[in-house]
Steps between C-alpha positions, in 0.01 A plus 500: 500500500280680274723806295301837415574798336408845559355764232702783372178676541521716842129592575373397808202274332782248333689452831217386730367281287875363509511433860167365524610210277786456683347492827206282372829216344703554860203425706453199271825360571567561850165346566623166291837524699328483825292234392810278451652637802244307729499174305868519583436586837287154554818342394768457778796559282455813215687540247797739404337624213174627691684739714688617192188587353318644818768758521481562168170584546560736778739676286251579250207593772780794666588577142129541387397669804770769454402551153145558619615719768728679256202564249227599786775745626534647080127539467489694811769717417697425803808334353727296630503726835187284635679156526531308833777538640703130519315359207759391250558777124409299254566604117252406242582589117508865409203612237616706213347827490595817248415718840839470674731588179638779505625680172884583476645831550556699183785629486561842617442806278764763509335835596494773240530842677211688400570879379367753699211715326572851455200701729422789307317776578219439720190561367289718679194301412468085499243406272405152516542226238437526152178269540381735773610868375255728561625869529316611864213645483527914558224710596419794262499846680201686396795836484615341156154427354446873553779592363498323182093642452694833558765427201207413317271798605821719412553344147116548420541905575838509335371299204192718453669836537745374238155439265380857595828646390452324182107548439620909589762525221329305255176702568750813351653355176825641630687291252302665172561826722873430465462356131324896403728705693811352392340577056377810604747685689835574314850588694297431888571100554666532833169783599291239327666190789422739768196579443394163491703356798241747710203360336630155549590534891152728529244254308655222660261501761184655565574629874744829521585728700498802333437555118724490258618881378768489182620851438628527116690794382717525192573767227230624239434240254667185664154266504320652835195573380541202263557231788200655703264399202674139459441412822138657584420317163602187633312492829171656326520152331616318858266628759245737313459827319349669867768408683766647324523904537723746255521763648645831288546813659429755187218301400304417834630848711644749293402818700690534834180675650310152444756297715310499829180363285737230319660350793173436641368327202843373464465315848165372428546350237822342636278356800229337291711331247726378766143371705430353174791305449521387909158294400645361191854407616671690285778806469427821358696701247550907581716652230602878526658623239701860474495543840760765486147722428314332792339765740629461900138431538509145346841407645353550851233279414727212320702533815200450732412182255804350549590546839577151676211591764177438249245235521610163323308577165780771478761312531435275196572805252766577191592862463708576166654852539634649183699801470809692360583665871855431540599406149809783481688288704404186313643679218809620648577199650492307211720763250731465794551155539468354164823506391579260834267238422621240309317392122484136614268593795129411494208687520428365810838606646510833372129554661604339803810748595273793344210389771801462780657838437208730424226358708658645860496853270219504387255385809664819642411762231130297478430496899521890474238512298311286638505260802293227313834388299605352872249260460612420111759228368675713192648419189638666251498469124826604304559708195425327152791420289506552088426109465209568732375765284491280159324205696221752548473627174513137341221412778281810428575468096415125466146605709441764226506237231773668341842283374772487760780597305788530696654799291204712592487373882853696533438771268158583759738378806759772352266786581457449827734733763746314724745559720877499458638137499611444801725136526364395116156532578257809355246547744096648375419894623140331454501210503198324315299773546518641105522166310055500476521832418757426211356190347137695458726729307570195246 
């Protein structure tokens, strides 16, 4: 009996080329079996041996036919479920295969319990990954685009009116204004700060409301007259010789019965050099000095002039009222109070309670004489001390050419009158008013 051996292999090309050999050798040998079969059937006696091998041949045709039937029912998928029922189980050697192994259990893991994550805070937006951020896209309201070109529009105004305020007090010089008032005028520093806060806040700006109107009254020979030619000198050289007006009452109207006539020319003049300086952009200068002689005349006229109710070329105006009106209480007030204001206080302090305490008395006494000091911002100048008095003889001696010695300064200072002292301080009858006078006399 032939012996054959099957493949490890298990594709289906390798195992029906098996069978078909071992069909082809079994048909072989049951043919030859047969063959001896019938010689032994002409004999009348068979042997032992040839039914021995006829079953033995039968055995292998049921065992080969279940193995066929076996391997027809495997490559139809049916299984073993498709046998005949009554035809004898055969077993034919099992085929090793890595498909039906199985891998062993690992063994088992203990579980590690997992720690619950905190939830914050819940967000009120989820933004995607970090791959995929993108912050969603907002529409723009067209509101805020106008109102940032309004911030802007806003800045641009503000930015140029700051310019304008700059171009304005430039244009003026007030700080060489400041740098002559404060050489020239002795004993007045705090009248000198006032003066030139108005002309700060005024020139500031080249739209008003009204014009400025500074009232200055003081004692004889405290610098009046003297400030009124310091500053008209300084705007001639600012804005022009024609638009700067002094005005002096014995000079340009001395006879009462001429005061109708001078008003009028008075006004006239007023209107074209304020038309004049309307087309150039600039402020006039009108300085009137000892107005304590002005005729009623010319204060109704200044009054008219100034009145908040004129055209716009009107408005843009500087009138620079001097006079002595009122300076008996300047005087009293300050021999009264001296001896309560401290040495150690500054000019500026001094000036500041004398403007605080007389100013109320003084608009009172001035309003009844005329109603145009309403419309005036006043200040005061104080009584000259002895100090004063040598700081205008060393100024007017040193102009002379002559040699400041300081022996002579207060031997000339000496002959001047003064007042009692009054809390250490000697205060001038007339101020500067003799020191020219007394140095021609040299």
């Amino acid at each position: 009996m032939p012996h054959f051996k099957m493949s490890d292999k298990s594709s289906s090309t390798s195992s029906s080329q098996l069978v078909e050999d071992f069909e082809g050798e079994l048909d072989e040998e049951v043919d030859s079996e047969e063959g001896k079969n019938q010689k032994d059937r002409g004999s009348p006696t068979p042997s032992l041996s040839s039914f021995a091998s006829l079953r033995a041949v039968i055995r292998i045709k049921q065992k080969y036919q279940a193995i066929k039937r076996r391997r027809q029912e495997m490559a139809l998928g049916l299984g073993t479920q498709g046998a005949l029922t009554g035809a004898p189980r055969c077993t034919s050697p099992k085929i090793f295969t890595f498909n039906g192994l199985t891998p062993p259990p690992f063994p088992a893991i203990p579980s590690v319990p997992q720690k619950k994550k905190k939830r914050g805070r819940k967000r009120d937006v989820l933004y995607p990954p970090e791959r995929q951020r993108k912050m969603p896209k907002q529409e723009r309201s067209r509101a805020t685009s106008c109102l940032y070109l309004l911030f802007v529009i806003v800045f641009i105004q503000v930015y140029n009116a700051i310019e304008n305020l700059d171009d304005h007090v430039l244009r003026y010089d007030l700080e060489g204004l400041e740098k002559t008032l404060r050489r020239e005028m002795f004993g007045q520093q705090g009248a000198v700060e006032g003066l030139l806060s108005h002309l700060n806040d005024y020139l500031s700006t080249y739209v008003h409301n009204k014009p400025l109107v500074v009232s200055i009254h003081g004692p004889c020979g405290v610098g009046k007259s003297h400030l009124g030619r310091l500053l008209a000198g300084h705007f001639r050289s600012v804005v022009g010789d024609t638009l700067v007006l002094q005005y002096y009452v014995l000079h340009h109207c001395p006879q009462e019965a001429d005061a109708m006539q001078c008003a009028r020319n008075l006004s006239t003049l007023i209107s074209e050099m304020v038309e004049k300086a309307e087309e150039e952009e600039k402020i006039p200068l009108f300085v009137f000095d000892e107005a304590e002689h002005m005729h009623m005349e010319i204060f109704d006229v200044l009054l008219q002039l100034v009145a908040s109710k004129q055209s716009n070329e009107y408005l843009n105006a500087i009138y620079l009222i001097l006079s002595n009106l009122g300076h008996a209480h300047i005087t009293k007030h300050m021999l009264q109070n001296s001896s309560s204001i401290p040495m150690a206080m500054t000019a500026s302090g001094r000036h500041s309670n004398l403007v605080k305490e007389l100013t109320p008395i003084l608009r009172k006494t001035l309003e009844k004489h005329h109603p145009l000091w309403s419309e005036a911002d006043i200040l005061p100048l104080g009584l000259l001390e002895k100090g004063h008095v040598m700081e205008c003889f060393l100024e007017e001696v040193t102009r002379e050419g002559f040699y400041p010695d300081h022996s002579n300064i207060e031997r000339l200072a000496g002959e001047i009158e003064y007042y009692p002292a009054v809390g250490g301080r000697e205060y001038s009858q007339t101020g500067c008013k003799q020191v020219v006078a007394k140095v021609n006399l040299l």
